[in-house]
C-alpha positions in Angstrom: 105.3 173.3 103.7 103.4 170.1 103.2 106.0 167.2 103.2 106.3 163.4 103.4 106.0 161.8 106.8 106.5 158.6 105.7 105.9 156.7 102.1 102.4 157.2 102.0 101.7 160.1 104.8 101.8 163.4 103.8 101.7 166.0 106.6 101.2 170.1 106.9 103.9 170.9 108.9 107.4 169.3 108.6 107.7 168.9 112.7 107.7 165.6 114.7 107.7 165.1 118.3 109.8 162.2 119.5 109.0 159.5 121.2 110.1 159.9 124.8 108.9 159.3 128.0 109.0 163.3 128.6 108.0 164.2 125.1 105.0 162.7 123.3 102.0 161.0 124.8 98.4 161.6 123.6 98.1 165.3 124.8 101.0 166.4 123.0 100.0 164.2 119.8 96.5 165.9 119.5 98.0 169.0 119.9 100.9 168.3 117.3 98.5 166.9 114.6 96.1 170.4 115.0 99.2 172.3 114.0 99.6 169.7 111.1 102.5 167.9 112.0 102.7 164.7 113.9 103.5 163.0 117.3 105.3 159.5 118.0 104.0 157.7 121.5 107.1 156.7 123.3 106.9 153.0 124.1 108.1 153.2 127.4 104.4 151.4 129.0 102.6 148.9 128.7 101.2 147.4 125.2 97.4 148.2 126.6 98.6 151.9 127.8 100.0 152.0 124.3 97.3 151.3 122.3 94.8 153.9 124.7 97.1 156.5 124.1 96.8 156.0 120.4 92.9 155.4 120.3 92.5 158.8 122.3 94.3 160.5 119.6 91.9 159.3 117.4 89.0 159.8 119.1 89.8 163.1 119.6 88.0 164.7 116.9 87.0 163.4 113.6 84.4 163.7 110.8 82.9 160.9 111.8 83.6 158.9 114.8 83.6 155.4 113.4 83.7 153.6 116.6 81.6 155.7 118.9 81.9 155.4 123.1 78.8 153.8 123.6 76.7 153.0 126.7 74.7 149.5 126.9 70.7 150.6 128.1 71.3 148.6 131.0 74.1 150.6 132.5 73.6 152.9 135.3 74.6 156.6 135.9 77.7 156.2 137.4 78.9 154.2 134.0 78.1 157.1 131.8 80.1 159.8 134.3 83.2 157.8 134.5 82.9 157.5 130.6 82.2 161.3 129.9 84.9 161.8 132.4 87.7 159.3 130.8 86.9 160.0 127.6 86.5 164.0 127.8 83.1 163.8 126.3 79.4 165.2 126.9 77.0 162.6 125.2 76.8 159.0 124.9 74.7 156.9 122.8 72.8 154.6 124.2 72.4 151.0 122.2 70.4 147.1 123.0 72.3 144.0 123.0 72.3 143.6 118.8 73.9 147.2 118.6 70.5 149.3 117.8 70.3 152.3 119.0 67.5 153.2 121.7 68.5 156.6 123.0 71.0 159.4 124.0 72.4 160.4 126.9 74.0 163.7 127.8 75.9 166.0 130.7 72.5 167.8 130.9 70.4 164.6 131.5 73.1 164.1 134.2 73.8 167.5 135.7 71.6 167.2 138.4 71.0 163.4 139.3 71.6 162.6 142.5 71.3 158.9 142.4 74.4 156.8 140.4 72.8 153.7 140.3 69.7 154.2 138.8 69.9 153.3 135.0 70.5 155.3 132.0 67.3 154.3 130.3 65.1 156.3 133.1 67.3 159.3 132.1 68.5 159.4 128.6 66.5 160.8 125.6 64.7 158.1 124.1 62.0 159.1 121.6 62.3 161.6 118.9 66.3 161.1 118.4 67.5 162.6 115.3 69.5 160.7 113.5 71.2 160.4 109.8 71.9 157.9 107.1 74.7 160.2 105.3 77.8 160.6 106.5 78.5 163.5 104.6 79.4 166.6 106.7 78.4 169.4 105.0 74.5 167.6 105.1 75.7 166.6 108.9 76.2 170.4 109.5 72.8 171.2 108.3 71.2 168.6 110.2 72.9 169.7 113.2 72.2 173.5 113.1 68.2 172.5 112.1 67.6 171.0 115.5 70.1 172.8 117.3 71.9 169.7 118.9 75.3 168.4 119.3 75.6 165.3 118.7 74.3 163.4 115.3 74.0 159.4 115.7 74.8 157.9 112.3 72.7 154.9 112.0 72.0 151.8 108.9 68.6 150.9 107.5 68.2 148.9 110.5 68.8 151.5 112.7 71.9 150.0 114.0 74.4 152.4 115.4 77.4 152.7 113.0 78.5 156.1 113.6 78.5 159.4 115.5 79.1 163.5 114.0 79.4 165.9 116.8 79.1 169.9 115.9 82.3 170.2 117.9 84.2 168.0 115.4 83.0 169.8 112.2 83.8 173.3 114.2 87.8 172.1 114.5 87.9 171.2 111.0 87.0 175.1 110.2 89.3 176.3 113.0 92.1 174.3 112.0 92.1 173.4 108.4 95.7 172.7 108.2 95.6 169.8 110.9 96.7 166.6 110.2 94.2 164.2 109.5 93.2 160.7 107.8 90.7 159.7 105.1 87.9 159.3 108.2 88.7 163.1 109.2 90.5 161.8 112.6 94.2 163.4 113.5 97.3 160.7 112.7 99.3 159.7 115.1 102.8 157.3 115.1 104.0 154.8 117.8 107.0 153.5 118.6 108.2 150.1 118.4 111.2 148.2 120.2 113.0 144.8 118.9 111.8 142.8 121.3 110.0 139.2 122.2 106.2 141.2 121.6 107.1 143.9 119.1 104.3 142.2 116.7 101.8 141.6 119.8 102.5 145.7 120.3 102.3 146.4 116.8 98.8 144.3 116.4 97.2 146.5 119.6 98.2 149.8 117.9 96.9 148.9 114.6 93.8 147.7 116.4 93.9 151.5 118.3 93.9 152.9 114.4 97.7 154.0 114.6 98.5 155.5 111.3 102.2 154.8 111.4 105.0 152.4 113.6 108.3 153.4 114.2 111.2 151.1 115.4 113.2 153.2 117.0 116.4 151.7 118.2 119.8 153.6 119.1 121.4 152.2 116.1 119.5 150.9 113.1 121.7 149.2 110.8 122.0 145.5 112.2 120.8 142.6 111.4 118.1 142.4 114.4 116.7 145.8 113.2 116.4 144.5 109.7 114.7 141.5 110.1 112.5 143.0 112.8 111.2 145.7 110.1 110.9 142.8 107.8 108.6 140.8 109.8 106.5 143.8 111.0 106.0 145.1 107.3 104.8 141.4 106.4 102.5 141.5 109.2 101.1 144.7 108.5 101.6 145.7 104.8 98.9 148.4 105.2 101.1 150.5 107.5 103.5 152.8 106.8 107.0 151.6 109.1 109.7 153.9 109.7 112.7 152.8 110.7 115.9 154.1 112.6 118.4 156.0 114.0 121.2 155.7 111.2 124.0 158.3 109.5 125.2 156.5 106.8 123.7 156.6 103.3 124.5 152.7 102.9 122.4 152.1 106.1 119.7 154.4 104.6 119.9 151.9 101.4 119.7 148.7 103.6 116.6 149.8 105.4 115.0 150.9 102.3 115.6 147.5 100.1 114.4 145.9 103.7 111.0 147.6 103.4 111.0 150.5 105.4 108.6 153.4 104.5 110.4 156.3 106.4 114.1 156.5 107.6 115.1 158.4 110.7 118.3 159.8 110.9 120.7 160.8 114.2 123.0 159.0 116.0 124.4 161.4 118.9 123.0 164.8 118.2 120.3 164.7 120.5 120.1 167.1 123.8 120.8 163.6 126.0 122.0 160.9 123.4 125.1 159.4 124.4 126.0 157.2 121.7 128.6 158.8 119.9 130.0 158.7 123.4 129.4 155.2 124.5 129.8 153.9 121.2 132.7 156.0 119.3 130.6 156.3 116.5 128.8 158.9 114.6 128.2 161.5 111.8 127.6 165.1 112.5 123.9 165.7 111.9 123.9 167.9 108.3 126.1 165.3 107.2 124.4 162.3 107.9 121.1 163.9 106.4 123.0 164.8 103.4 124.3 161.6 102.5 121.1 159.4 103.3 119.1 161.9 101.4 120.9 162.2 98.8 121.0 158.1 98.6 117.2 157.9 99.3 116.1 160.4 96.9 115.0 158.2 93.8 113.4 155.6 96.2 110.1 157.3 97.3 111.6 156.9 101.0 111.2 160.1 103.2 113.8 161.3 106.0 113.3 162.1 109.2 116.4 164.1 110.5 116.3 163.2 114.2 117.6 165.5 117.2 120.0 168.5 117.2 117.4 170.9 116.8 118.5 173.5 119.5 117.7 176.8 117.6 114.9 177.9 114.8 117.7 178.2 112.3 118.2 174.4 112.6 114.8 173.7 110.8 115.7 175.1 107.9 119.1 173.2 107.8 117.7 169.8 107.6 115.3 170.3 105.2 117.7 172.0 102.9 120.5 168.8 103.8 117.5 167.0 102.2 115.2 165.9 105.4 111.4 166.0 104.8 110.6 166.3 108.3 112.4 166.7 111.4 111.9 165.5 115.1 112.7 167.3 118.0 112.4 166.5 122.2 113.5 169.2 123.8 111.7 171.9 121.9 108.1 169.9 123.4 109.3 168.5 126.8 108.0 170.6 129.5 105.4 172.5 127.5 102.1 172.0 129.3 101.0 169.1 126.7 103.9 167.0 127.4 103.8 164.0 130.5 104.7 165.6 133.6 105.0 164.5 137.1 
């Protein structure tokens, strides 16, 4: 059941959760991309909130942590709590002002201090720190399991910090082999995008946050605003994959294609609480629509997303066999114990 995502993501699972304000923020995306599908952050916050919610996605868990929380050796105890605690993690490396690493510091250094504001350097360990030049996990493992610790600081020549393994990331891997990950071993993630004044000042802080894929998700993708929007994004960022949508038509399907777009999403009106074949007067019904753009796209290398309507298991099936590579539900996720609740 592997499938296309988008032009150049493949995924495990053929299931998407949408972006809504009830459906996907960076709880549901972990948990999404460990089943080997992948999640879409609604849009509905601000650009920085955004961008977290991606990077904690991909901090979550990966082979190697490229960009590693890190602690400066002047910071004090209360610094590396709030860190552990916002970033759900037991260690922090400890580095100087050029980046070099001086020491570690972890929940059992902490576990029994008393007083925040004494530094981290009177606390953390600082001599005999194991660390590693390869990056190679199987090695890592090794390493790991040798000196019984946790936590393996990946470090250059100069012994400047470039790098972290954790035992707990290589442990997922083995526990969940089909998740969906990237070439750094950290789970994908998608964001949506709007057409509005800062769509490319949102689009630079997710790429920034690592986000693996954009989608501008709009009500009604074939117009001119849409097209030139996706245009302008996919100059900006030719590296990442842009989906594009809703539409039902197969000459909409074409239009965003030619445009640029990597991924089309299709669905206007069968979602649980879209109104727009209402408001609008306009609309396909769902198998249709996925039919006909599938059918349009399928020489072209561009993937479908068949968007909403997906009420009972049978429907899964459906849209794949109407010719969808993935499909994206809401409803099925909002309320499950992952999803953004009150």
């Amino acid at each position: 059941i592997r499938t296309k995502f988008s032009r150049n993501i493949l995924i495990n699972t053929p299931i998407v959760s949408a972006a809504m304000d009830t459906v996907t923020e960076y709880e549901l995306a972990i948990a999404i991309a460990r089943e080997g599908g992948i999640g879409v952050i609604h849009k509905n916050m601000t650009i920085e909130q955004q961008a977290a919610q991606v990077r904690r996605v991909k901090r979550s868990e990966s082979g190697m942590v490229q960009d590693p929380v890190t602690l400066n050796e002047s910071a004090l105890i209360s610094d590396a709590l709030k860190l552990m605690r916002d970033n759900k993690i037991g260690g922090i490396p400890v580095v100087d002002k050029n980046g070099l690493l001086v020491g570690i510091v972890t929940n059992r250094d902490l576990r029994f201090e008393k007083n925040l504001k004494r530094p981290v350097k009177e606390v953390m360990t600082s001599e005999n720190i194991i660390t590693t030049k390869v990056t190679d996990l199987k090695k890592a493992e090794q390493i790991l399991q040798n000196n019984k610790i946790e936590k393996l600081p990946v470090v250059d020549k100069n012994n400047k910090l470039i790098g972290l393994i954790t035992y707990r990331d290589i442990s997922k891997i083995k526990e969940r082999p089909n998740a969906s990950k990237d070439d750094l071993g950290r789970l994908r993630v998608a964001a949506a995008l709007g057409v509005t004044h800062d769509t490319i000042e949102r689009a630079q802080a997710l790429v920034n946050a690592g986000v693996d894929a954009m989608i501008i998700d709009t009500a009604h993708g074939h117009s001119k605003g849409v097209i030139e929007m996706l245009k302008l994004v996919k100059k900006t960022f030719p590296y990442i994959d842009i989906i594009v949508g809703n539409v039902a038509t197969a000459e909409a399907g074409l239009a965003l294609a030619k445009a640029g777009a990597d991924g089309v999403k299709v669905g206007i009106g069968p979602g649980s609480i879209c109104t727009t074949r209402v408001i609008a007067g306009v609309g396909v019904p769902q198998f249709s629509a996925v039919m006909m753009v599938a059918d349009a796209l399928k020489k072209s290398g561009v993937p479908v997303i068949a968007d909403g309507g997906i009420r009972f298991t049978g429907d899964i099936p459906k849209a794949i066999a109407a010719g969808a590579s993935t499909i994206m539900a809401g409803s099925l996720f909002a309320g499950v114990e992952e999803s953004p609740g009150d």
